[in-house]
C-alpha positions as CSV (number, residue, x, y, z in Angstrom):
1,X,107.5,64.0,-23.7
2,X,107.7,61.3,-21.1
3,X,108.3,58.0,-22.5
4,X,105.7,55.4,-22.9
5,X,105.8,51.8,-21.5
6,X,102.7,51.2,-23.5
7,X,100.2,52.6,-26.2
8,X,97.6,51.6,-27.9
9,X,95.5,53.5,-30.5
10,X,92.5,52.5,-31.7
11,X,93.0,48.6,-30.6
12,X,90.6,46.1,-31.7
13,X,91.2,42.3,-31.5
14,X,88.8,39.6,-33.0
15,X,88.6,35.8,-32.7
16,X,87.8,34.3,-35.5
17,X,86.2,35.8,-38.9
18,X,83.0,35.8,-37.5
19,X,83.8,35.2,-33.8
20,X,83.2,38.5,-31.2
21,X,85.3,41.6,-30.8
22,X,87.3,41.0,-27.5
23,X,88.5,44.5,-27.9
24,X,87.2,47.6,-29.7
25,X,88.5,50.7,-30.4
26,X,90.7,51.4,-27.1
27,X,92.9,53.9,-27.0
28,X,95.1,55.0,-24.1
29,X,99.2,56.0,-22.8
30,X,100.8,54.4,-20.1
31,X,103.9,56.6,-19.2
32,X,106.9,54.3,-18.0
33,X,107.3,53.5,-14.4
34,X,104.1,53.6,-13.7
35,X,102.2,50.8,-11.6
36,X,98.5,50.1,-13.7
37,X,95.8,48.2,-11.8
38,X,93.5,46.8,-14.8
39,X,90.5,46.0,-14.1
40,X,86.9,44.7,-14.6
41,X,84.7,42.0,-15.0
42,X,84.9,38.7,-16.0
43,X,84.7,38.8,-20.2
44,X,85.7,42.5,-20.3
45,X,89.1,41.9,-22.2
46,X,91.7,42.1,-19.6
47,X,93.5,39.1,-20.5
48,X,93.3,40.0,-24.6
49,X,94.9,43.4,-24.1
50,X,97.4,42.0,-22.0
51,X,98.1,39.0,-24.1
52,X,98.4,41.6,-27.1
53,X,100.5,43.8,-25.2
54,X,103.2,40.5,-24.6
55,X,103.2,40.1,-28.4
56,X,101.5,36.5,-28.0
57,X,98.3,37.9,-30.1
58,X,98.7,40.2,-33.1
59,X,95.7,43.1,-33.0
60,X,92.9,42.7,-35.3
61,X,93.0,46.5,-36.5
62,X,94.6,49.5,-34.6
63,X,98.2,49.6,-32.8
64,X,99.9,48.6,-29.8
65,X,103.6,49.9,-29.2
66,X,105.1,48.3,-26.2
67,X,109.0,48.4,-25.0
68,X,111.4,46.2,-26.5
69,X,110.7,42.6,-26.1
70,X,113.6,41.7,-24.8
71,X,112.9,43.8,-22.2
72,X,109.6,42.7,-21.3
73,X,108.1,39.8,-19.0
74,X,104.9,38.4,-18.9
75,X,102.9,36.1,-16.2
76,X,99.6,34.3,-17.7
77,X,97.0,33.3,-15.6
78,X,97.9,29.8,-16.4
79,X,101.6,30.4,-15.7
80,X,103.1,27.9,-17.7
81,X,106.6,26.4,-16.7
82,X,107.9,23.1,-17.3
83,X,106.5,20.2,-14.7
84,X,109.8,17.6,-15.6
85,X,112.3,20.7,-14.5
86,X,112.8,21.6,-11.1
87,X,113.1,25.1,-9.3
88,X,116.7,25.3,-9.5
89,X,117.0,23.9,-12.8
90,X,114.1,26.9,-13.9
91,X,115.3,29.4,-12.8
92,X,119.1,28.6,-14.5
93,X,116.8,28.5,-17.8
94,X,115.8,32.0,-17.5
95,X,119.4,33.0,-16.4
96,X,120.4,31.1,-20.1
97,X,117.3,32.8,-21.8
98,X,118.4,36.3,-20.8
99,X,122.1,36.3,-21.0
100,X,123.8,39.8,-19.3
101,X,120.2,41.0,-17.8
102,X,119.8,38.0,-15.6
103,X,119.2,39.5,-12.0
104,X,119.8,36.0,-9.6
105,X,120.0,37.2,-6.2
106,X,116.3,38.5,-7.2
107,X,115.0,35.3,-8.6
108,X,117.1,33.1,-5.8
109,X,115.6,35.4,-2.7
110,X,111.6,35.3,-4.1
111,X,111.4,31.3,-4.2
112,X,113.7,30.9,-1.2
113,X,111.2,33.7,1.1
114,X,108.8,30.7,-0.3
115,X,110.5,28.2,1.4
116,X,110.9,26.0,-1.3
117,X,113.7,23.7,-2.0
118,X,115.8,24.1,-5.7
119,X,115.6,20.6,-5.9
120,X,111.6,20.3,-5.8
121,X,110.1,18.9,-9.3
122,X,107.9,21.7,-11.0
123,X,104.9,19.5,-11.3
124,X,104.9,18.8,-7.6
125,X,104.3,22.6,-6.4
126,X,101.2,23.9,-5.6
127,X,99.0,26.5,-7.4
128,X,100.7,29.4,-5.4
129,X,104.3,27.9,-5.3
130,X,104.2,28.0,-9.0
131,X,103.2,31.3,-8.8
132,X,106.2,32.4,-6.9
133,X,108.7,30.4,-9.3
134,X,106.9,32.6,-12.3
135,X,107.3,35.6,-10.2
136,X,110.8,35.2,-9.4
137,X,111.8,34.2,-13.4
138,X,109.7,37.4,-14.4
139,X,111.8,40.0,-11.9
140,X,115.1,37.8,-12.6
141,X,114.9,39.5,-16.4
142,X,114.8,42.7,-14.7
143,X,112.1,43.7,-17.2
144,X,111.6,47.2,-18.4
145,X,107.6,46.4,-18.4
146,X,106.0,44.0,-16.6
147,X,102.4,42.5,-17.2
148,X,101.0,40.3,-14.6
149,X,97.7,39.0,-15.5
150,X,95.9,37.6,-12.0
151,X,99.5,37.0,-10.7
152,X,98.1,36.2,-6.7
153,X,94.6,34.6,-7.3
154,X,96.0,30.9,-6.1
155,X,97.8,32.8,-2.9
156,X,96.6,32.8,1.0
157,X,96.5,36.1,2.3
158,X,99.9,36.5,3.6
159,X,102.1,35.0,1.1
160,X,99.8,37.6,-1.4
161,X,100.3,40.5,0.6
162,X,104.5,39.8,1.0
163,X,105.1,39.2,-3.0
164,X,103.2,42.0,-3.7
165,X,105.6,44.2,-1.1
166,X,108.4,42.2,-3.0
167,X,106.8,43.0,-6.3
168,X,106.2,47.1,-5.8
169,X,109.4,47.4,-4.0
170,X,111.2,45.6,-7.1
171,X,109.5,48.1,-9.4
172,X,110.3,51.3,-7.3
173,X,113.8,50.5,-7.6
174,X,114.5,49.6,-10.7
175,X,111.8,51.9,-12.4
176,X,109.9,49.0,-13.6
177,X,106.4,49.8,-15.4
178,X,104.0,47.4,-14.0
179,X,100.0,46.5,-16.1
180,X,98.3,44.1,-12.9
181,X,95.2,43.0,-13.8
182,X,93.2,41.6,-10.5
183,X,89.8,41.7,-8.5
184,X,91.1,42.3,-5.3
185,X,90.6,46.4,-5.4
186,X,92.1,47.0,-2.0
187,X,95.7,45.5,-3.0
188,X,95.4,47.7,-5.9
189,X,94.6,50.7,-4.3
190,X,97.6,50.6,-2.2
191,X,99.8,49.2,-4.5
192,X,99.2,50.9,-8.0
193,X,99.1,54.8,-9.1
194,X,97.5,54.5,-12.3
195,X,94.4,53.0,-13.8
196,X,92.7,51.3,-16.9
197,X,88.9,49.6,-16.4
198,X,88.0,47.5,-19.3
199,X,84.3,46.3,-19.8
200,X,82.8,45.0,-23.0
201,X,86.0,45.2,-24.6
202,X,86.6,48.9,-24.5
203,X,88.5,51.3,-21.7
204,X,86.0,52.8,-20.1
205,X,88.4,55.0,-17.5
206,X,91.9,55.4,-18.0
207,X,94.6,58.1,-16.3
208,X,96.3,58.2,-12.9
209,X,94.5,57.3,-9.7
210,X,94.4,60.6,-8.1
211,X,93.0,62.6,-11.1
212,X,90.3,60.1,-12.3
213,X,89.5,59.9,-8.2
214,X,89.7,64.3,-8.5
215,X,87.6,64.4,-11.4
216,X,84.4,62.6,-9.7
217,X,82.7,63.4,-6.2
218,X,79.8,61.3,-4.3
219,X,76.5,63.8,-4.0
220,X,74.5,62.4,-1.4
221,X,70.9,64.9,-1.3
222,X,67.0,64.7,-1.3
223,X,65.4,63.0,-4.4
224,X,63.1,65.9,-5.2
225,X,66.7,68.1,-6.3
226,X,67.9,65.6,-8.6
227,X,66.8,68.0,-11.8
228,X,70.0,70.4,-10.1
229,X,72.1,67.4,-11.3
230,X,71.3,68.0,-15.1
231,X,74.4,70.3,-15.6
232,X,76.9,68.1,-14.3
233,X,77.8,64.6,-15.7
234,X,76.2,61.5,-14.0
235,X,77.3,58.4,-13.9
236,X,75.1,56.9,-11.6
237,X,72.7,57.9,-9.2
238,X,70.8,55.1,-6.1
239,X,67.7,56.0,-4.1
240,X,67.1,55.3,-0.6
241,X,63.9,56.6,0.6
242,X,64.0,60.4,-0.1
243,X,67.5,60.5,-0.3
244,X,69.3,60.2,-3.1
245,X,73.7,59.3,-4.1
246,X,75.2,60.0,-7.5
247,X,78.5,59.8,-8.3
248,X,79.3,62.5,-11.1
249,X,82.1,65.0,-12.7
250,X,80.8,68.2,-11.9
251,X,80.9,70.5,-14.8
252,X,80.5,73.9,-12.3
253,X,79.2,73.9,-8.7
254,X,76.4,72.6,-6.8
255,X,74.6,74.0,-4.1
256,X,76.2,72.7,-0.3
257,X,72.9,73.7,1.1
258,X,71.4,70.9,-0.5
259,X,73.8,68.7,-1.5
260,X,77.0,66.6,0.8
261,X,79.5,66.5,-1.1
262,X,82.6,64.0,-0.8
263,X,85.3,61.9,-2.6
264,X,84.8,58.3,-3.8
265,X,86.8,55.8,-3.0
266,X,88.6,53.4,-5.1
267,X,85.8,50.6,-5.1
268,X,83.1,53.0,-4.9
269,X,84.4,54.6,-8.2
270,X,84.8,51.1,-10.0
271,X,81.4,49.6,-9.3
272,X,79.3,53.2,-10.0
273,X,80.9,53.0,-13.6
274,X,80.6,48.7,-14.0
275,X,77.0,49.1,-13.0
276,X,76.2,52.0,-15.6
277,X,77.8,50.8,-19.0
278,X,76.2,53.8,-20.7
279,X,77.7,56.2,-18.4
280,X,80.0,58.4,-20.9
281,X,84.6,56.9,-20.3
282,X,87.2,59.1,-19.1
283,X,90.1,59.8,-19.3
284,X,92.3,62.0,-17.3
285,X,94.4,64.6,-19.3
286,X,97.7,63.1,-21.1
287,X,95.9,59.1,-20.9
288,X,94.9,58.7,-24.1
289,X,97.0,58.3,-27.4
290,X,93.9,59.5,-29.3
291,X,91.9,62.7,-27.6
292,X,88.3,62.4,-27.5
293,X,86.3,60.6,-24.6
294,X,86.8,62.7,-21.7
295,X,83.5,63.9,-20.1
């Protein structure tokens, strides 16, 4: 069996006695050396399962195995570092903090393709240079599994899209197992192979890109055949005039007279599902530690 980065069976974590369920029952396998976009709305649980899957949260019921610790980095939204350090100073703390796994040239070449100076006071960077200095301490431990949550939010455009190329081609090399949580869908899309979408605290599709993409076509069609869709599962269908779109898994055929039939993309996948909660989750074949959800 391949070897898994990260699984979680049954996971459910609560705040509180009495407080909400940030997570409920999700269950899913993330192979190593896979790249995971994770995505979904504000509030869906994102940041819980990846604060879970760091070990900084213990789960309320159900399990989550991970890789070693030691062999694991994480990068919070908030990405704390110390303000009264600077650069050079940080980044010698994560070569002491990792002793015979500290990768310098990596950590060295990210903050100096920032143009900062080793000398520069933490607490005087920007939102974005600090993001680079947690980048660069994160690859320096030349983790096994790396969890990123929102890692480029505070970025302009360019400095976003060159850490990301430094980021995937880090991971390509060194087989690194990447779980990104963002909102940008296009730089996942390109970046990632395999996906999770949380909402209301539960996976609602889980698997690698290409199969849950395979799984679901776009039906575009007049609004008086929409009773030919009853076979096939729906997860969302939008009128416009007499013509109707659903995006479905087929469950057999349908007839190309009638209907147009194409492949979703990325983004057009992720909203059709986030604007039907009740549509039934999926996962592709091999996704999930437990079996059960796919439809």
């Amino acid at each position: 069996m391949t070897e898994t980065a990260i699984e979680a069976e049954g996971l459910g974590l609560r705040y509180g006695r009495r407080g909400g369920w940030a997570l409920r029952d999700c269950s899913f396998r993330l192979s190593r050396g896979r790249v995971c976009a994770l995505v979904g709305p504000n509030g869906a649980g994102k940041s819980s399962l990846l604060t879970l899957a760091a070990g900084l949260a213990h789960p309320t019921e159900g399990t989550l195995r991970t890789v070693p610790r030691e062999t694991l980095a994480y990068v919070g939204q908030d990405k704390p570092l110390y303000p009264q350090l600077t650069i050079g100073e940080t980044l010698r703390m994560g070569h002491e903090l990792n002793p015979g796994r500290w990768d310098a040239k990596t950590a060295l070449r990210i903050v100096e393709a920032g143009g900062l100076d080793p000398h520069a006071k933490v607490r005087s960077l920007s939102g974005g240079q600090r993001t680079r200095v947690a980048l660069a301490l994160a690859l320096g431990k030349r983790p096994g599994l790396l969890l990123l949550d929102e890692p480029m939010a505070d970025l302009d455009p360019l400095a976003r899209h060159q850490l990301m190329g430094t980021l995937m081609a880090d991971a390509a090399e060194n087989g690194t197992s990447v779980v990104m949580s963002s909102h940008i869908l296009t730089e996942l899309e390109s970046a990632c192979d395999y996906l999770l979408l949380a909402d209301g605290g539960r996976i609602r599709l889980s698997g690698p890109i290409d199969e849950v993409n395979a799984a679901h076509r776009l039906l575009t069609g007049p609004v008086a055949a929409s009773a030919e869709l009853a076979p096939h599962t729906v997860v969302e269908t939008r009128t416009t005039g007499r013509q109707l779109t659903a995006l479905v898994r087929l469950r057999g055929s349908v007839d190309s007279r009638t209907w147009q039939t194409t492949h979703p993309s990325l983004e057009e996948l992720l909203l059709a599902h986030l604007r039907s909660p009740d549509a039934p989750p999926f996962a592709a074949e091999g996704s999930l530690a437990t079996a059960g959800v796919q439809a």
